[in-house]
C-alpha positions as CSV (number, residue, x, y, z in Angstrom):
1,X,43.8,69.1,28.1
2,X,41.5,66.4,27.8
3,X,42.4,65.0,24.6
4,X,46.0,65.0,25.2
5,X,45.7,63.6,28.4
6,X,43.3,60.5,27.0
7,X,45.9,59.9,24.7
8,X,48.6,59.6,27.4
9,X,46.3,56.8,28.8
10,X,46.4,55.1,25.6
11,X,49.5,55.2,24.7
12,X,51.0,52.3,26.7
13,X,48.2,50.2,25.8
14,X,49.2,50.9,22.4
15,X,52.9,50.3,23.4
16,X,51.6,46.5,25.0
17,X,49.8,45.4,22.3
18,X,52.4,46.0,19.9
19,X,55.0,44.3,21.9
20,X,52.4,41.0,22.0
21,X,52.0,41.0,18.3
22,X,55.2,40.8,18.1
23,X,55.6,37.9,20.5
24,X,52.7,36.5,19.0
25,X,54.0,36.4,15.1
26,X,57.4,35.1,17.1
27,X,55.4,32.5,18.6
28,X,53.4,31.5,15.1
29,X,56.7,31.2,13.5
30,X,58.6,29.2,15.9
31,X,56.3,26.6,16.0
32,X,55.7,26.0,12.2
33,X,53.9,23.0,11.8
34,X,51.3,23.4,14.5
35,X,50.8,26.9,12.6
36,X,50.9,25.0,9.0
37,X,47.7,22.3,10.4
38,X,45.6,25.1,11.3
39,X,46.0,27.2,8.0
40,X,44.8,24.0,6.0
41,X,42.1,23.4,8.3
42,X,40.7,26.8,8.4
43,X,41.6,27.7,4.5
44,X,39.7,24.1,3.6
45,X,37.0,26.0,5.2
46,X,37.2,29.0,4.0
47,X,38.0,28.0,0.3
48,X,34.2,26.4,0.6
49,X,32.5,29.5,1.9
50,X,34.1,31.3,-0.7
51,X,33.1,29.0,-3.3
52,X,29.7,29.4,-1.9
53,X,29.1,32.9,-2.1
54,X,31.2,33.3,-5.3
55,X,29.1,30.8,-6.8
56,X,25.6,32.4,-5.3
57,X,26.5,35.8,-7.0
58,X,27.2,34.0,-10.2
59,X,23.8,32.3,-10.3
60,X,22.1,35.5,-9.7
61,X,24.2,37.2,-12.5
62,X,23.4,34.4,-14.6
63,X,20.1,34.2,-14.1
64,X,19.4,38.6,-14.6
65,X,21.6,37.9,-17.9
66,X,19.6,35.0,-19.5
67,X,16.2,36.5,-18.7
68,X,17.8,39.6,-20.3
69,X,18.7,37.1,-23.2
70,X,15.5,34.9,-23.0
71,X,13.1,37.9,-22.9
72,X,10.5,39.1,-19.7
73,X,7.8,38.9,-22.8
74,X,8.5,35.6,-24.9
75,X,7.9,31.7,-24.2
76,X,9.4,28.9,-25.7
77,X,7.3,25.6,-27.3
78,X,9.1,22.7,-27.6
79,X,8.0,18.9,-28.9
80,X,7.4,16.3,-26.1
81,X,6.5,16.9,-22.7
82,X,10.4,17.0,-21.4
83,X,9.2,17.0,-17.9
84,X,7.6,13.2,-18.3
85,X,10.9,11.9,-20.3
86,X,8.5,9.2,-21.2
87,X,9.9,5.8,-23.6
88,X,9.7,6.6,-26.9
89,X,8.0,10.2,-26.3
90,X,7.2,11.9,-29.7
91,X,9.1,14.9,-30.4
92,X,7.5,16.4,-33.4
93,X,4.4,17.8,-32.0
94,X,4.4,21.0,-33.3
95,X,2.8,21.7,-37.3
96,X,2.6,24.6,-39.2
97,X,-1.3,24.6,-38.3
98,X,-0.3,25.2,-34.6
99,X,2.1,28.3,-36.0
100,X,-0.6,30.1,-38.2
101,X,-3.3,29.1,-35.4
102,X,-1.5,30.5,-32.9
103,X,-0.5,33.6,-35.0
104,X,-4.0,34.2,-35.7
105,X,-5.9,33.2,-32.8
106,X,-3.9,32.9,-29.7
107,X,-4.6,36.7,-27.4
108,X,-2.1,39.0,-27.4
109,X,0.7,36.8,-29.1
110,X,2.1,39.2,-31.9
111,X,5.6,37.4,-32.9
112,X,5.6,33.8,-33.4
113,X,9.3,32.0,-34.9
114,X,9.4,28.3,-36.0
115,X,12.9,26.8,-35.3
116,X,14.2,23.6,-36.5
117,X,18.3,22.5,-35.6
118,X,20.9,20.2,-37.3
119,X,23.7,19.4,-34.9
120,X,27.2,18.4,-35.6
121,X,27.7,20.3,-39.0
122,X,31.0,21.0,-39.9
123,X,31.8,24.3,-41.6
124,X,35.2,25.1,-43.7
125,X,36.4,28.1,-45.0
126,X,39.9,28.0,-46.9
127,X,42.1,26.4,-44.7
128,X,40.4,27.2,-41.7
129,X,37.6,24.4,-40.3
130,X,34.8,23.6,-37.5
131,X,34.5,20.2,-37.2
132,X,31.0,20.7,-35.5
133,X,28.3,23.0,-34.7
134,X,24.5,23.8,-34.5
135,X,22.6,24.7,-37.2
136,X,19.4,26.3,-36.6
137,X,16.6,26.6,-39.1
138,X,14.2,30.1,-38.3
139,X,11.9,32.4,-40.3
140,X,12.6,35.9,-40.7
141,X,13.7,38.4,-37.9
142,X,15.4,35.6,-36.1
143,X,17.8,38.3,-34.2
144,X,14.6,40.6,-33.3
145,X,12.8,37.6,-32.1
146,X,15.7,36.5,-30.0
147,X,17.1,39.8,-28.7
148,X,19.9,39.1,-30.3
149,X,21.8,42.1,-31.4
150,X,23.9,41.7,-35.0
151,X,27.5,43.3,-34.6
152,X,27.0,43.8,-38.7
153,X,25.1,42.7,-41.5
154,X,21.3,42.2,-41.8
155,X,18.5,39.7,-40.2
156,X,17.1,36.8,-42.2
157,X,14.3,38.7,-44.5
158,X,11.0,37.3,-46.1
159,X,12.3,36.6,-49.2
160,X,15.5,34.5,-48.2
161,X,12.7,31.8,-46.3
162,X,10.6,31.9,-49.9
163,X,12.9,31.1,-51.6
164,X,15.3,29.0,-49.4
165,X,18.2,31.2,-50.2
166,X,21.7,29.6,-49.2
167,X,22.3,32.6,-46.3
168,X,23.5,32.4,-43.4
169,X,23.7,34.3,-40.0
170,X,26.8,33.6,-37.8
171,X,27.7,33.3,-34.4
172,X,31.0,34.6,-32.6
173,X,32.4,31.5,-32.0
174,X,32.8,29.8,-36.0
175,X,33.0,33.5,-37.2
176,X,36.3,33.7,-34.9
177,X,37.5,30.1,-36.2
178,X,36.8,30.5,-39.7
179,X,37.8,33.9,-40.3
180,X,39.9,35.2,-37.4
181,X,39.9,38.8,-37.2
182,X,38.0,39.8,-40.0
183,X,34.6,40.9,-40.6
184,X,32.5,37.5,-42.1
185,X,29.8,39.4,-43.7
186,X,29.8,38.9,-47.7
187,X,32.2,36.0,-47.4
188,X,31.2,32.2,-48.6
189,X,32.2,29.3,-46.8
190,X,30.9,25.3,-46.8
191,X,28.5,24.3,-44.1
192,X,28.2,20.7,-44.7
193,X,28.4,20.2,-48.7
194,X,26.8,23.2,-49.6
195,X,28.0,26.6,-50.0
196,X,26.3,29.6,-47.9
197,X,26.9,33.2,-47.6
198,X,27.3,35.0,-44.5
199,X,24.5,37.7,-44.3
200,X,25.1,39.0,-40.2
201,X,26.9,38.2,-37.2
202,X,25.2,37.8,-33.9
203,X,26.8,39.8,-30.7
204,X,29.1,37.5,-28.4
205,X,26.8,36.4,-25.6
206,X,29.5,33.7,-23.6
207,X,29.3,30.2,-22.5
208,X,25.6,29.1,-21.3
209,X,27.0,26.2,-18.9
210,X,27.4,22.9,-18.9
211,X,29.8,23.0,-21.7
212,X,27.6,24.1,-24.2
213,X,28.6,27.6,-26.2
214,X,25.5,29.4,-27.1
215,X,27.5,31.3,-29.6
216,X,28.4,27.8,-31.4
217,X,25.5,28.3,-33.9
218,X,25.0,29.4,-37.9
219,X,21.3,29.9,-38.3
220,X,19.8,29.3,-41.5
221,X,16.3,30.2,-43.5
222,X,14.1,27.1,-42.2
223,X,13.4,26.3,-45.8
224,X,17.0,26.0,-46.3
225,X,17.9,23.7,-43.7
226,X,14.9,21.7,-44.2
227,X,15.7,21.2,-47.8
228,X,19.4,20.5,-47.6
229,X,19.6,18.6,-44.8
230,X,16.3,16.5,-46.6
231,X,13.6,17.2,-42.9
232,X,10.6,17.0,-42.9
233,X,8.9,20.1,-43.3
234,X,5.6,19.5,-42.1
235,X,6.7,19.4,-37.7
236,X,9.2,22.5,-35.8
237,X,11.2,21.7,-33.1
238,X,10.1,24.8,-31.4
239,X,8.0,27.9,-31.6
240,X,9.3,31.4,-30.6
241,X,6.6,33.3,-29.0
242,X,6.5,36.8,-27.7
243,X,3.6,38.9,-26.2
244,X,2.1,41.7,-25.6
245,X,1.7,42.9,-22.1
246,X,4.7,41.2,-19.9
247,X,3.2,41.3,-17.0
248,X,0.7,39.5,-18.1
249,X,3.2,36.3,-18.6
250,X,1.3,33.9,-16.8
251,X,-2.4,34.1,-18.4
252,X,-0.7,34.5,-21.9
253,X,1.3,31.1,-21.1
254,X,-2.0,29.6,-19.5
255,X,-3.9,30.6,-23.1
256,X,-0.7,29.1,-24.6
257,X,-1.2,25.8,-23.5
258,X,-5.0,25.5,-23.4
259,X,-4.6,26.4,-27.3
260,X,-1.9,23.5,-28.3
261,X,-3.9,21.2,-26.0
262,X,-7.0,21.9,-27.9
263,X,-5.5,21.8,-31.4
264,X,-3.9,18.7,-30.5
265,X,-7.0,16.9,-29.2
266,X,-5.5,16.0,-25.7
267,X,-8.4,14.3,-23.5
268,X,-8.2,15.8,-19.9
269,X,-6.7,12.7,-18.3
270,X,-4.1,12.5,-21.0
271,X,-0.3,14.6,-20.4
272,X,1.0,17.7,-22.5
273,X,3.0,16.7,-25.7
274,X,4.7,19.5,-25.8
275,X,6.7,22.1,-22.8
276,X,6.2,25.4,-22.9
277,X,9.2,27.5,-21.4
278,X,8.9,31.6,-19.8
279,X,11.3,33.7,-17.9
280,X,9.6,32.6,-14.9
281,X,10.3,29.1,-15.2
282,X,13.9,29.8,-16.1
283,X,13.9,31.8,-12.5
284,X,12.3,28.9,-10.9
285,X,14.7,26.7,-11.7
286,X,17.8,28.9,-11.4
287,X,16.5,29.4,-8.0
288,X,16.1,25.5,-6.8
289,X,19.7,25.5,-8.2
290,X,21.0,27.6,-6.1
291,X,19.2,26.5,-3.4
292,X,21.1,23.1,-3.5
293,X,24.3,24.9,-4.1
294,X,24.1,26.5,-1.5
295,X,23.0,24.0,1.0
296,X,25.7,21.4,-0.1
297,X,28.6,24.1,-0.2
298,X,27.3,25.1,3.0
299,X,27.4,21.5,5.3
300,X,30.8,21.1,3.6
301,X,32.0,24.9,4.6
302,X,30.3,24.2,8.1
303,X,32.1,20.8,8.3
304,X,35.4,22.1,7.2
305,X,35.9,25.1,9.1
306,X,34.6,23.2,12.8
307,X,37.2,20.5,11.4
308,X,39.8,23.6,11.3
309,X,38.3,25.0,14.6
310,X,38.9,21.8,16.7
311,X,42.7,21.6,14.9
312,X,42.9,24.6,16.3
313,X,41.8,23.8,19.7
314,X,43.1,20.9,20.2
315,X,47.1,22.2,18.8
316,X,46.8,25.2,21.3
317,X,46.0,23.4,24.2
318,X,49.1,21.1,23.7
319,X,51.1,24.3,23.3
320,X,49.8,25.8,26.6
321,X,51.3,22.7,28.2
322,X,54.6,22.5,26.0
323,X,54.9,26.7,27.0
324,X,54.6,26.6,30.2
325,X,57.8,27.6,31.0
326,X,57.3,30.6,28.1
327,X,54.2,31.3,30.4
328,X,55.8,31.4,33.8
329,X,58.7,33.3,33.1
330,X,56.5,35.9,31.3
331,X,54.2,36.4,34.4
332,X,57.5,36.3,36.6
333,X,58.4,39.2,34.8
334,X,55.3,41.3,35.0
335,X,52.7,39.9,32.6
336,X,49.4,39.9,33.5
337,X,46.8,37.4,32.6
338,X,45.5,39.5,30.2
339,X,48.6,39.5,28.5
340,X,48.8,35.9,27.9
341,X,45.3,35.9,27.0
342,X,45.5,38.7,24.3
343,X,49.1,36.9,22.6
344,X,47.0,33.4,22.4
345,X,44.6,35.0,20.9
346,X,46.8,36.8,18.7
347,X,48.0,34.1,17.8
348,X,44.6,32.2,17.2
349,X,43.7,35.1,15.1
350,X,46.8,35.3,13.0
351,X,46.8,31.6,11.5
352,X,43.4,31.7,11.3
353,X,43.8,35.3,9.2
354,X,46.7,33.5,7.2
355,X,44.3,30.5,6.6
356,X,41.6,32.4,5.1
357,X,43.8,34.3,3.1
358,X,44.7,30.7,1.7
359,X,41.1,29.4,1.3
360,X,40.0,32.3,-0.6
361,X,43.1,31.8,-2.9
362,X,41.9,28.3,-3.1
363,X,38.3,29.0,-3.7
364,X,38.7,31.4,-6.1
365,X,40.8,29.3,-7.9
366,X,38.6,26.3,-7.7
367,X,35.7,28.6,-8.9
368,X,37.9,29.4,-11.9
369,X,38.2,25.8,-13.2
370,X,34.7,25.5,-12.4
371,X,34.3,28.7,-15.0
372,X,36.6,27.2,-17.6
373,X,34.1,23.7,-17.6
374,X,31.3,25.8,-18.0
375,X,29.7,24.8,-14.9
376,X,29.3,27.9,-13.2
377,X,30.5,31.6,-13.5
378,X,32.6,32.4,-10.3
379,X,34.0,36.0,-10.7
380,X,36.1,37.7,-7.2
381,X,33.8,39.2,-5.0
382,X,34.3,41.5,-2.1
383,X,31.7,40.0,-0.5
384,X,33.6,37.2,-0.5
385,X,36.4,38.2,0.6
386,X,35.2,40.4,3.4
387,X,32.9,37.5,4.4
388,X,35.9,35.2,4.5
389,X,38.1,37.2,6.4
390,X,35.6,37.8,9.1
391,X,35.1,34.1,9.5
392,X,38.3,33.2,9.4
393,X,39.3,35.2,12.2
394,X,36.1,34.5,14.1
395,X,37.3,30.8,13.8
396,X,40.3,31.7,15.8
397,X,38.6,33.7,18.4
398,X,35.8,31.1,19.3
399,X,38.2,27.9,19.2
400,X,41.2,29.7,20.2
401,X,38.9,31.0,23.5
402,X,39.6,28.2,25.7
403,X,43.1,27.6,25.3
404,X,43.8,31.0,26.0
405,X,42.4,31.1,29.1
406,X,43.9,27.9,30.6
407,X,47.3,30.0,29.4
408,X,46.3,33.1,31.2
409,X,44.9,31.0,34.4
410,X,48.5,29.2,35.1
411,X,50.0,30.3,38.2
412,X,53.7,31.4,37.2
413,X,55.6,29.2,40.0
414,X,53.8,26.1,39.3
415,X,54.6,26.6,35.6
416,X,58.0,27.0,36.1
417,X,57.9,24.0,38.7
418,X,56.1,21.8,36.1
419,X,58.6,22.8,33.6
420,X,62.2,22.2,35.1
């Protein structure tokens, strides 16, 4: 039958290329620290293309999840034109005529939150204590405003900003410290001097990067802070703004600035005193990021891996010399060129396999230090580990090419000759 009788024709290839595995893992392990240079210098390798599209995905995660978090539909106002970092720029820009002007004027604007912020406040709570954290001053519906789901209690109302009630909403982080397990809600504790009760905790959200915890906050009524904490009430750090019609981002954030330009009597020649921040911007900049990741990772993945190629090279054509004996007695015997070509490349392919099973270890683990600092999110991709894999052994084909041949090509007396 035809099927059977292919198979018959395959079987001692099958047979041959079993036997020069085995000769080939024989031959990786007899010669142990040739085979230990070339897993470091591919694995170096490999460790950086892993960190590269580890780190890639996490960007791209992390940017879907803070435009989630940030809103497709809101901007942000802040003081001071951040992008000019100017000596002795004025931060307090923004009044309470900008907030009910742009409540009542600005075009399709239908939610507008002040926001002011106190940083390093400690909070205590029986024994427990947090030696720092933000405190953020807002209007009512700061959690709506925010998309900012409470896991309990209620948002700031109306009627704790009139009357500058001593309330509080709480973030996962001090909520944890200050009363472990159970629920905050109802429960008083000392921010500062003062006493406040907590009204709501905010969903966890996780770290926002560069060390910073965006669930590190308690967020008061603005008339609270402002009063306790003796600000002046007249200027907002920020503005919370959010629209109608998203996809209309760009005019509303155009209308957005000709507005505060014009209420702030900016002649045309003169710079913004205030940034405005959308989704889009947030994109922008999560993209240029990435961009440069990826193009440092890359030269140093490029780099590493060629370094790990040539180690290669370079430790396999020595071997071809100090095996020539190996060489001649197996083609005395019956192997063919082929043979020697396929167990050097075996060979090539196994320490370079070996050495990207190594880098990825090593990049995943460097990408998990790098999580821990807050400086990106690295989680284990197959993509990754595919992608490494592939290149790995790639690495051991292409470098481990050359040698191979020159094996295969030695004519079996002269290597036998050469070695007695």
């Amino acid at each position: 039958m035809p099927g059977l009788s292919a198979l018959g024709e395959l079987g001692p290839w099958v047979r041959r290329l079993e036997r020069l595995r085995r000769m080939a893992l024989a031959a990786v392990w007899a010669y142990k620290l040739r085979s230990l240079f070339v897993v470091l210098g591919v694995g170096f390798g490999v460790a950086s293309l892993t960190l590269i599209v580890t780190a890639v995905d996490g960007a791209e995660r992390k940017a879907v999840e803070i435009v989630e978090w940030f809103g497709p539909d809101a901007a942000l106002v802040f003081g001071g034109n951040f992008k000019k970092q100017a000596v002795g720029m004025r931060l307090n820009t923004l009044t309470q005529d900008d907030l009910r002007g742009i409540q009542q004027s600005l075009p399709g604007a239908y939610l507008v939150v002040p926001m002011r912020i106190k940083q390093d406040v400690p909070l205590k709570y029986q024994d427990a204590s947090v030696p720092a954290t933000l405190v953020v001053g807002s209007t009512e519906g700061y959690a709506s405003a925010w998309n900012w789901p409470l896991v309990e209690g209620r948002d700031l109302s109306e009627e704790d900003v009139r009357l500058g009630a001593r309330v509080a909403l709480i973030g996962d982080k001090p909520a944890r410290e200050l009363f472990g397990e159970a629920s905050p809600v109802g429960r008083t504790f000392m921010l500062d001097k003062f006493q406040v009760q907590v009204i709501g905790r905010l969903k966890y959200r996780g770290a926002a990067g560069g060390g910073n915890d965006i669930d590190d906050r308690v967020i008061l009524p603005i008339t609270t802070l402002t009063a306790r904490f003796n600000l002046d009430r007249r200027y907002y750090m920020a503005l919370r703004i959010k629209f109608l019609e998203p996809g209309r981002m760009a005019s509303h954030a155009e209308n957005l600035r000709s507005y505060l330009r014009m209420s702030h009597r900016l002649e045309p020649s003169q710079d913004d005193d205030f940034s405005i921040i959308t989704a889009d911007e947030i994109l922008g900049f999560l993209s240029a990021f990435k961009g440069g990741l990826v193009a440092f990772l890359g030269v140093t993945a490029a780099a590493a891996m060629t370094v790990g190629g040539f180690v290669l090279a370079n430790l396999f054509a020595i071997s071809v010399s100090e095996r020539s004996r190996e060489i001649g007695l197996k083609k005395a015997v019956g192997a063919t060129s082929r043979d020697i070509l396929l167990q050097f490349l075996m060979e090539a392919a196994l320490l370079t396999l070996v050495g990207g099973l190594v880098g990825l270890g090593l990049g995943l683990g460097l990408g998990q230090l790098l999580t821990r600092l807050g400086v990106l999110q690295i989680l284990f991709s197959w993509k990754a580990f595919s992608l490494s894999l592939v290149s790995a052994v790639a690495i051991g084909v292409v470098f481990g090419l050359k040698p191979a041949r020159q094996a295969a090509s030695l004519d079996p007396i002269a290597a036998l000759h050469g070695s007695g």
